[in-house]
C-alpha positions as CSV (number, residue, x, y, z in Angstrom):
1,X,29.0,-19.1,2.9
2,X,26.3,-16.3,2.7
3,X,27.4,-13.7,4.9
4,X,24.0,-11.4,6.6
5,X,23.2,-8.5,4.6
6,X,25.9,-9.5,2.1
7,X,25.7,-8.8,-1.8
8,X,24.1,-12.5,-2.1
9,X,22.0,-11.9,1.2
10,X,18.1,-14.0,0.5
11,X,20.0,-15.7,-2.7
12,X,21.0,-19.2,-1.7
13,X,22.0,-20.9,-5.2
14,X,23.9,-19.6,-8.3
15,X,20.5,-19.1,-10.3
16,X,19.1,-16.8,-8.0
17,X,22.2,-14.9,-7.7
18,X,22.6,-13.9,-11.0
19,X,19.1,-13.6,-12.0
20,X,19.2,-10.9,-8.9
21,X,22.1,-9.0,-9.7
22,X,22.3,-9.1,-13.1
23,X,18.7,-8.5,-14.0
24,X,16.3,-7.5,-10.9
25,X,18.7,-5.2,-8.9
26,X,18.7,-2.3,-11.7
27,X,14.8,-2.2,-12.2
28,X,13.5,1.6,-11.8
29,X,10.6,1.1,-8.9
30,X,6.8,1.8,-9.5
31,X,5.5,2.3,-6.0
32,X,2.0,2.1,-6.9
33,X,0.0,2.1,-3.4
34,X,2.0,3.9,-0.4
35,X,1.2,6.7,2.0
36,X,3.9,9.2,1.4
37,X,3.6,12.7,2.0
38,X,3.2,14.4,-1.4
39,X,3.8,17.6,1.2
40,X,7.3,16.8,2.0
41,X,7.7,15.8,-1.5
42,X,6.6,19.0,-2.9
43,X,8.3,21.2,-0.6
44,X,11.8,18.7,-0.7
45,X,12.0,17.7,2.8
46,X,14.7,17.7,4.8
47,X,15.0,15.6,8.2
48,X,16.1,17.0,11.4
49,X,16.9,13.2,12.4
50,X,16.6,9.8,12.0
51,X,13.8,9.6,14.5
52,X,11.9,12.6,12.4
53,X,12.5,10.4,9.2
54,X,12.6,6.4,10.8
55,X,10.6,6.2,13.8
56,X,7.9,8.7,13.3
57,X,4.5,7.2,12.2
58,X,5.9,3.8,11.7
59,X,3.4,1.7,13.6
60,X,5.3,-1.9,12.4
61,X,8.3,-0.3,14.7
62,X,5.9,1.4,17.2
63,X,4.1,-2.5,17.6
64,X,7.8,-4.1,18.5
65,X,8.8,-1.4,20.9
66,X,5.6,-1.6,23.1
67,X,5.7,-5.7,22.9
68,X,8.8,-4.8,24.2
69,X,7.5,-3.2,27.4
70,X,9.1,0.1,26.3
71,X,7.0,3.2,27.6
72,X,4.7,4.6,25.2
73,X,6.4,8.3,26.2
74,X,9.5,7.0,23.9
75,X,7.6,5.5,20.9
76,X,4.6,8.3,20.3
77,X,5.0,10.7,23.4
78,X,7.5,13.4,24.2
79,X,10.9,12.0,24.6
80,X,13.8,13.7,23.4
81,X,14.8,11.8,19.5
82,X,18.2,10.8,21.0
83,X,16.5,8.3,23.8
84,X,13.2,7.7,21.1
85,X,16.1,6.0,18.8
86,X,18.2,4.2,22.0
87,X,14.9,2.7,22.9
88,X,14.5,1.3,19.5
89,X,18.1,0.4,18.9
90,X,17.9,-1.6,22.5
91,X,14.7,-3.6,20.9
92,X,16.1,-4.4,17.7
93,X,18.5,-7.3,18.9
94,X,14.7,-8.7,20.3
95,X,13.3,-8.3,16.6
96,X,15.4,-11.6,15.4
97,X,13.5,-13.1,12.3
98,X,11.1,-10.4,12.1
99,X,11.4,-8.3,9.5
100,X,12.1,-5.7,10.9
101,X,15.2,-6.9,12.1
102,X,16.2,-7.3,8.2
103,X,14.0,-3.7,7.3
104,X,16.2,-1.8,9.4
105,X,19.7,-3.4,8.7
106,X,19.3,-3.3,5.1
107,X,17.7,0.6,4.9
108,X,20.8,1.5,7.7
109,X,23.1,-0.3,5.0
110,X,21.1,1.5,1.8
111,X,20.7,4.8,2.7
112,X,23.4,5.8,5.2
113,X,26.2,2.9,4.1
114,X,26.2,1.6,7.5
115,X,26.6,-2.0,8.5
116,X,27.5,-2.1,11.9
117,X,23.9,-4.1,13.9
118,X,22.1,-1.7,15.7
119,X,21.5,-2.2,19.6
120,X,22.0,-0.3,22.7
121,X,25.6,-0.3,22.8
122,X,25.5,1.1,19.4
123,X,22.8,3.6,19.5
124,X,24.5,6.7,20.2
125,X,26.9,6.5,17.2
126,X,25.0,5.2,14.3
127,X,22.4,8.1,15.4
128,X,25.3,11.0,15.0
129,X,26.3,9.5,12.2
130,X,22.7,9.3,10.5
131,X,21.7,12.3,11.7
132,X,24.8,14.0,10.8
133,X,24.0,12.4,6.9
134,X,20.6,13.9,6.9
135,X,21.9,17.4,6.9
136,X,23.6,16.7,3.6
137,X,21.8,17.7,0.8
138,X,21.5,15.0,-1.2
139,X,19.4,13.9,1.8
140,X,16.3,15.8,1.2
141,X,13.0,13.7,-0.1
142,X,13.7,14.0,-3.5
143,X,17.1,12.8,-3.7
144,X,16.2,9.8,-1.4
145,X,13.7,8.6,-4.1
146,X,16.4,9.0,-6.9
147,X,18.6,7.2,-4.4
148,X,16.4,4.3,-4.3
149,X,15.8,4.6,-8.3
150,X,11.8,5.2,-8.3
151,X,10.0,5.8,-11.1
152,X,6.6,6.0,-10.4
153,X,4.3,7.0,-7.1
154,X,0.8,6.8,-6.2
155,X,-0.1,8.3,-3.3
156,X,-3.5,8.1,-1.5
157,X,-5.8,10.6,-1.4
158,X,-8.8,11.8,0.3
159,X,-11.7,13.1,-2.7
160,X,-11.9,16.6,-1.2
161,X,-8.0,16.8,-1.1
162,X,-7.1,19.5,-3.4
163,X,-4.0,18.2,-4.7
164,X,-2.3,21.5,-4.3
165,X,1.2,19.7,-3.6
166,X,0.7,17.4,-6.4
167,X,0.6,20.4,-8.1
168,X,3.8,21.8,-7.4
169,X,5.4,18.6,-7.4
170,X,4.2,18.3,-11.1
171,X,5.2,22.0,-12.1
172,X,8.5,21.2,-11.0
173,X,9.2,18.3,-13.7
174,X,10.7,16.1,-10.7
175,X,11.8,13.3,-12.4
176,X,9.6,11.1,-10.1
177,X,6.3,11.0,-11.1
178,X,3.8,11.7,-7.8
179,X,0.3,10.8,-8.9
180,X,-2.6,11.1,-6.7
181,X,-5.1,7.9,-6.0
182,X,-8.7,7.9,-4.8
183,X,-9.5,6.9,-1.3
184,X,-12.7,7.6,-0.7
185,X,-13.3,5.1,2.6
186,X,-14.6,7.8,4.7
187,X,-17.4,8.7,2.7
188,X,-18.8,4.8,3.3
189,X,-19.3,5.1,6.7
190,X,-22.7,6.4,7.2
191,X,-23.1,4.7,10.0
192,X,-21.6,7.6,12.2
193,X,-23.9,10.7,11.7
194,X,-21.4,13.3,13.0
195,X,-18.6,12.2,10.8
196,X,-20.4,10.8,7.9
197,X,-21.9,14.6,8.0
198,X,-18.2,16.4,7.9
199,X,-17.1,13.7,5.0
200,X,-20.2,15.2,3.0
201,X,-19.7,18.9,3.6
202,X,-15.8,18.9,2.8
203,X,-16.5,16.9,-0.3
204,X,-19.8,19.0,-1.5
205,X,-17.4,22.6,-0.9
206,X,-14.8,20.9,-3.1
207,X,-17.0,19.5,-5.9
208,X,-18.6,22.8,-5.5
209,X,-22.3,21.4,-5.9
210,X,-25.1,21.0,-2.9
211,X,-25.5,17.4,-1.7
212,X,-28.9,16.8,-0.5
213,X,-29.5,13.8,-2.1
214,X,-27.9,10.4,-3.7
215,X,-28.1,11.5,-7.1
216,X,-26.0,14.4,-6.2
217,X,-23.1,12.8,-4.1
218,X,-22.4,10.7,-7.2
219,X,-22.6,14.0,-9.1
220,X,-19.7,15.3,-6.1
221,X,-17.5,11.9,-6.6
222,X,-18.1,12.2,-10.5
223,X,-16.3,15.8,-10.6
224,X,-14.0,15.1,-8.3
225,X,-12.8,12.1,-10.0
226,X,-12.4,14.0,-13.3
227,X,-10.0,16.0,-11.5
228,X,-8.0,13.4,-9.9
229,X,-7.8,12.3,-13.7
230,X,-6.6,15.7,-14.7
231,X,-3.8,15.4,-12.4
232,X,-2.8,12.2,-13.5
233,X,-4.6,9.7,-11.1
234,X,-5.3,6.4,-12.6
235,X,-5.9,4.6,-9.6
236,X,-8.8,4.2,-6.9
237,X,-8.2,2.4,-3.6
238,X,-10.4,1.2,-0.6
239,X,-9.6,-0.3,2.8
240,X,-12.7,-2.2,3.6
241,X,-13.2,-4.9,6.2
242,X,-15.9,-6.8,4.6
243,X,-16.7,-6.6,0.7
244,X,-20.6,-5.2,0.9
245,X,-22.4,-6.8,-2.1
246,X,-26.1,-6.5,-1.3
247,X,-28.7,-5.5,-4.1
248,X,-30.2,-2.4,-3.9
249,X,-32.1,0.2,-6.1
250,X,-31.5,3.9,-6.6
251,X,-34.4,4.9,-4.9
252,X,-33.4,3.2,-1.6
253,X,-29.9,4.5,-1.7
254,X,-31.3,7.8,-2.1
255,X,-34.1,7.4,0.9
256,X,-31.1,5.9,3.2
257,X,-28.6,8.7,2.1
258,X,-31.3,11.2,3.4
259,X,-32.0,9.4,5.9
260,X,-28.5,9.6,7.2
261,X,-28.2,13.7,6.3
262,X,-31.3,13.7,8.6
263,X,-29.4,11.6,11.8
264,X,-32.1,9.4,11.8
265,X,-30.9,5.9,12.8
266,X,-30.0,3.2,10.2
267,X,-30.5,-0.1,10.9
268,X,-27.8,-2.3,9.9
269,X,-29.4,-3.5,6.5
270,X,-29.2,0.1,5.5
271,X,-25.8,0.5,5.8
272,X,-25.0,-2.7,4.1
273,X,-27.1,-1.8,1.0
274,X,-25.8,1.7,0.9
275,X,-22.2,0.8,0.8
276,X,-22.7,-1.9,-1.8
277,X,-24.6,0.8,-3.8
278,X,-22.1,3.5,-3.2
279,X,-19.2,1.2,-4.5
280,X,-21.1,0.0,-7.5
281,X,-21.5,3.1,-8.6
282,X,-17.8,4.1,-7.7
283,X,-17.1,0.9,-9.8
284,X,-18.5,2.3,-12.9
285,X,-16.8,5.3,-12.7
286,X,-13.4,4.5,-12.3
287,X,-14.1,1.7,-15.4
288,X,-15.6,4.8,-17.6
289,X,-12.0,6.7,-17.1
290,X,-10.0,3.3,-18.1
291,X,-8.8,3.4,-14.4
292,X,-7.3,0.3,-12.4
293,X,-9.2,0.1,-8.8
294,X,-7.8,-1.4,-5.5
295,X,-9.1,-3.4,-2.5
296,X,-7.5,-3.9,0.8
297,X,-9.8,-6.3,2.5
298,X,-9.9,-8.0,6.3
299,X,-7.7,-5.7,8.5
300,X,-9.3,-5.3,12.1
301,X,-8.5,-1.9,13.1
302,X,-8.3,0.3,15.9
303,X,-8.7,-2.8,18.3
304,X,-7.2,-1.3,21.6
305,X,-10.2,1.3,22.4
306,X,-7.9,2.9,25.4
307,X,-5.2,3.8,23.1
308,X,-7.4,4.9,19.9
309,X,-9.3,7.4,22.4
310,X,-5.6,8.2,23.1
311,X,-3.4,8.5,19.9
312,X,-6.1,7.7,17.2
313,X,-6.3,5.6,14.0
314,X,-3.2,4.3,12.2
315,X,-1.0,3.9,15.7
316,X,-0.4,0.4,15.8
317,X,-3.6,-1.0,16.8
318,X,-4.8,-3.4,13.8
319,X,-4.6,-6.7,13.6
320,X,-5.0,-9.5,10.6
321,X,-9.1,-10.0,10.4
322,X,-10.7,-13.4,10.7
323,X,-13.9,-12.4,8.4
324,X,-16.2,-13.5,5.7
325,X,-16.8,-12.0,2.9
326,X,-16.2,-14.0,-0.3
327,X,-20.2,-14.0,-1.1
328,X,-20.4,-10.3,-1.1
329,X,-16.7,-10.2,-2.9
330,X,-18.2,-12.4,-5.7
331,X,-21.8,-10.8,-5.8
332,X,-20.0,-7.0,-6.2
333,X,-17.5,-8.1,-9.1
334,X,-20.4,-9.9,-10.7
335,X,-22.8,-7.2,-11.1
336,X,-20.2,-4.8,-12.4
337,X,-19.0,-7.5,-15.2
338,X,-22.4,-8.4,-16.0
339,X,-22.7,-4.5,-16.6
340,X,-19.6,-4.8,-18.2
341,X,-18.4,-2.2,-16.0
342,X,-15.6,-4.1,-14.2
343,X,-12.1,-1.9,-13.9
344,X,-8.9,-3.5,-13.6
345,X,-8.9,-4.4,-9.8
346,X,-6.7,-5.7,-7.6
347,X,-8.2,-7.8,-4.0
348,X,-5.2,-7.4,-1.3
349,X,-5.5,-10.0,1.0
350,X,-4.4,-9.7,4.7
351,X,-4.6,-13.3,5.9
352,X,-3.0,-15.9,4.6
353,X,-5.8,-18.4,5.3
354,X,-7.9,-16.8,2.5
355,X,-5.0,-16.6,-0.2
356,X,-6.4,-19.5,-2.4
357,X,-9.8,-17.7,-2.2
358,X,-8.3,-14.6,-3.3
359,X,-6.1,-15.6,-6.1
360,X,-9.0,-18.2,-7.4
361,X,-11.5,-15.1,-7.5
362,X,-9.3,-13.0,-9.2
363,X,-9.0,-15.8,-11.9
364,X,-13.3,-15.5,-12.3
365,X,-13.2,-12.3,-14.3
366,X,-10.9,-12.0,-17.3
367,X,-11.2,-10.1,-20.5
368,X,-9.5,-10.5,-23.6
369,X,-6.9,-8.0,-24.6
370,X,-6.3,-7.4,-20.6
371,X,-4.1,-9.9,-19.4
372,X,-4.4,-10.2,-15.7
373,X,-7.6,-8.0,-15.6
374,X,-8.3,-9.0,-12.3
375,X,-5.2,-9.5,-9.4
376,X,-4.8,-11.0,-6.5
377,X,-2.3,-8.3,-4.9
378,X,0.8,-8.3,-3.8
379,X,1.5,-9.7,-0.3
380,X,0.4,-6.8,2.0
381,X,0.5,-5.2,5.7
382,X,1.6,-8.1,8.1
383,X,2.4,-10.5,5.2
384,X,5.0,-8.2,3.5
385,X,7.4,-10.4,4.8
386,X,10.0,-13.3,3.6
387,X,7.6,-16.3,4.3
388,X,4.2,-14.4,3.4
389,X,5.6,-13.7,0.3
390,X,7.3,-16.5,-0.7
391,X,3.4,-17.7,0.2
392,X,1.8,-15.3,-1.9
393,X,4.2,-16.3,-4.8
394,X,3.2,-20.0,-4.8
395,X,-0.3,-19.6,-4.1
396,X,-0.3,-17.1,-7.0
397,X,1.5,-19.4,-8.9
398,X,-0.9,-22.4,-8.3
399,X,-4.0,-20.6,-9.0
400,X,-3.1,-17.8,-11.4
401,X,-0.3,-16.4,-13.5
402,X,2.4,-15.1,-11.8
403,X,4.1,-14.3,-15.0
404,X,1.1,-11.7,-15.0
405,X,1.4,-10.6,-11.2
406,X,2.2,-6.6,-10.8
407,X,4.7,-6.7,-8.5
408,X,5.6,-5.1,-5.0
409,X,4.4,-2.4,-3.3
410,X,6.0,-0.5,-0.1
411,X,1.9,0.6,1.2
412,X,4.3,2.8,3.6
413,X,4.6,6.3,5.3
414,X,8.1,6.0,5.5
415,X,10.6,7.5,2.5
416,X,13.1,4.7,3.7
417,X,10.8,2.0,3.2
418,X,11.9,1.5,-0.9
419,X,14.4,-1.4,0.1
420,X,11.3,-3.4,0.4
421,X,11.6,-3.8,-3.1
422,X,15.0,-5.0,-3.0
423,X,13.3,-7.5,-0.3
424,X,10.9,-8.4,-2.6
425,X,13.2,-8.6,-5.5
426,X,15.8,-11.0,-3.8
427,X,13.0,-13.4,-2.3
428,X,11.6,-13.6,-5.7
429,X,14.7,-14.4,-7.3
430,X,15.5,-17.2,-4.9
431,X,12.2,-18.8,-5.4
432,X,12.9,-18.9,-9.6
433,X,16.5,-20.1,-9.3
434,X,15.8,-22.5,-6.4
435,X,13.1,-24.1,-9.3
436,X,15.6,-23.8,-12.0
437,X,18.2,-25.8,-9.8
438,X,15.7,-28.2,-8.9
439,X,14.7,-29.2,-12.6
440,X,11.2,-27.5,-11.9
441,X,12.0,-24.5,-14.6
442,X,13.8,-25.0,-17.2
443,X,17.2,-22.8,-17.5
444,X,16.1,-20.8,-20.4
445,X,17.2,-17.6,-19.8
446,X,15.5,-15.5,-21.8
447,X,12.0,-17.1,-20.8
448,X,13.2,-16.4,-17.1
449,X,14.9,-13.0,-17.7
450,X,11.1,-11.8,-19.2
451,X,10.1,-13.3,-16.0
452,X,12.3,-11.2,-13.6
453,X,12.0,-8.3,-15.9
454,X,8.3,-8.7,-16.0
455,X,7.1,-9.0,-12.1
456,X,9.7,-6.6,-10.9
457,X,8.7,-3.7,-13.4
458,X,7.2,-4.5,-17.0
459,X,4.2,-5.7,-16.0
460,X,2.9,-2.5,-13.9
461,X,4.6,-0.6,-16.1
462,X,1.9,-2.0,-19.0
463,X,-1.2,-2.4,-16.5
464,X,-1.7,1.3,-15.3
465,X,-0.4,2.6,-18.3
466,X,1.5,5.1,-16.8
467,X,2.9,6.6,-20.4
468,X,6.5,6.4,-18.8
């Protein structure tokens, strides 16, 4: 009988349980896309408490507390940390087959050896007891990586950032490489003056050149992408809720860029055209460097206007998007491979009703020599989760090669977040042995070892060419 949280916990037949433990569990991770800190990395963090290190700016646990009815003063307000964690211990038992309810056993059990279920009753003493472990020092940031055995990160990066901790973090020959990515999202929206005006100035004092016009914002992106390069970035990422694949000329990018330098209304036609143009040319860039670039379509932010105005972007707001974009998803990656100026790219997908779409698109634009040139991403946001990507597995599968696919990713803020990958890994693991044990793969097991071996390291490993 398979015991919860046990050593065969997600593996339900012999196959998957040795293909787990013997081959999967031992992987080194590549956490290419997450929002970590590369400050507390750099400076070797130490928590005060599990609230400093669980609770804050985890909007997945932040969304369960206030369905809850628990009062925003304990989730993002100014409660003391002791009744911040009691509030979340008491809505855990009402998490039952969500993920979080599995996320925060299995990190408890990971990181601070605990297996005792966390509720009300138990609050008080598995928070002394975490918090007690924190102070230890083989708690701080950078041991908790090595804890988890991760290899690689990407962070994500505004273009005017100046890298400064990557720096350090880099000087210090940590053994886990911290490499920046490109997230240049604010600079595409033009269509609010005020900000769109900040975006410019920070990134024109960084590339340290005037931007007045089109020609020299792609001049700005240009430089600052060299240097990104310089410190070891190899990746670009967007978080767009539509594609934007409208044809355009130079000449009207440059007349609506002024335009918006000037605050002079656009009308919506403008900003379409400029954003496809902008990307384009983004597009070309990151393929002249050789680098892989990343798409996180359909998520419909900030939807609760009271509570933006109140705690701001990236609070537990967003929801899964119900949009249309394939046309201008199709029209964007056609014009850069008819250029022959399409990057590796990867299309994230956040609802489940578009997967097919996704992982049929990706299959449009190959290339010899790059095997799985295009991706359709891992399963991301509100799908990270056992049946969304047990989903994304098969519908990758049908459509695609999944003995191609790149594997997990945490996309987190949280530096106990890395047992997502054990997640990943045991779900994956399942779905191969359950085949095997059905007849539907053979048992071959060095044609299903490469498998394992391949989706849950070799394969990213090979695609961003990391050098490791």
């Amino acid at each position: 009988m398979n015991t919860f949280l046990g050593d065969n916990f997600l593996l339900n037949n012999a196959h998957a349980e040795s293909l787990y433990h013997k081959i999967a569990c031992e992987l080194p991770i590549i956490d290419y896309h997450c929002h970590l800190s590369p400050e507390d990395i750099a400076i070797d963090r130490k928590f005060e408490n599990i609230v400093d290190i669980w609770l804050a700016g985890d909007h997945y646990k932040w969304r369960a507390m206030r369905a809850n009815g628990v009062d925003e003063k304990y989730i993002t307000g100014e409660a003391d940390p002791v009744m911040k964690f009691t509030k979340w211990a008491e809505t855990v038992p009402f998490t039952l087959r969500n993920p979080l309810y599995h996320w925060t056993h299995l990190e408890l059990k990971r990181y601070f050896g605990i297996d005792k279920l966390l509720n009300g009753k138990s609050a008080r003493e598995i928070y002394e007891q975490c918090t007690a472990q924190l102070d230890a020092k083989d708690f701080s940031v950078r041991n908790l990586l090595l804890k988890m055995n991760v290899e690689v990160i990407c962070t994500t990066d505004d273009p005017s950032d100046s890298l400064e901790f990557h720096k350090r973090i880099a000087a210090d020959n940590f053994k886990v490489r911290v490499l920046p990515a490109f997230r240049p999202d604010k600079l595409l929206q033009i269509d609010d003056a005020l900000f769109f005006e900040t975006q410019i100035q920070k990134l024109a004092a960084a590339a340290d050149i005037a931007v007045e016009t089109f020609s020299d914002l792609l001049e700005a992106l240009e430089r600052r992408i060299n240097f990104f390069h310089e410190m070891g970035g190899r990746l670009a990422d967007h978080g767009l809720t539509l594609f934007f694949g409208k044809e355009f000329t130079d000449a009207q990018l440059d007349i609506i860029f002024k335009k918006a330098l000037q605050k002079t209304n656009l009308s919506p036609e403008e900003v379409h055209m400029y954003k496809s143009g902008l990307l384009y040319h983004l597009g070309v860039m990151y393929h002249e460097k050789g680098w892989v670039q990343q798409y996180h379509i359909g998520a419909f932010r900030n939807i609760n206007s009271r509570m933006f105005d109140e705690l701001g972007p990236d609070s537990g707001f967003d929801s899964m998007g119900c949009f249309e974009s394939g046309v201008d998803m199709a029209k964007f990656l056609n014009r850069l491979d008819r250029a022959e100026k399409l990057a590796k790219t990867i299309l994230y997908n956040i609802n489940p009703k578009d997967n097919a779409f996704f992982a049929t698109m990706a299959g449009n634009f190959t290339e010899a020599g790059i095997p799985g040139k295009v991706q359709f991403g891992a399963a991301w946001w509100f799908l990270d989760q056992k049946e969304g990507i047990g989903q994304h597995l098969n519908d990758l599968s049908n459509y695609g090669l999944l003995s191609r696919f790149t594997g997990m990713i945490t996309d987190s803020r949280s530096f106990m977040s890395f047992p997502r990958h054990e997640y990943f890994r045991r779900i994956f693991c399942n779905i191969i042995g359950k085949d095997i044990e059905l007849g539907l793969l053979p048992d071959d097991n060095e044609l299903i070892s490469g498998l394992i071996k391949n989706v849950c390291y070799e394969n990213a490993r090979s695609y961003f060419e990391f050098n490791l």
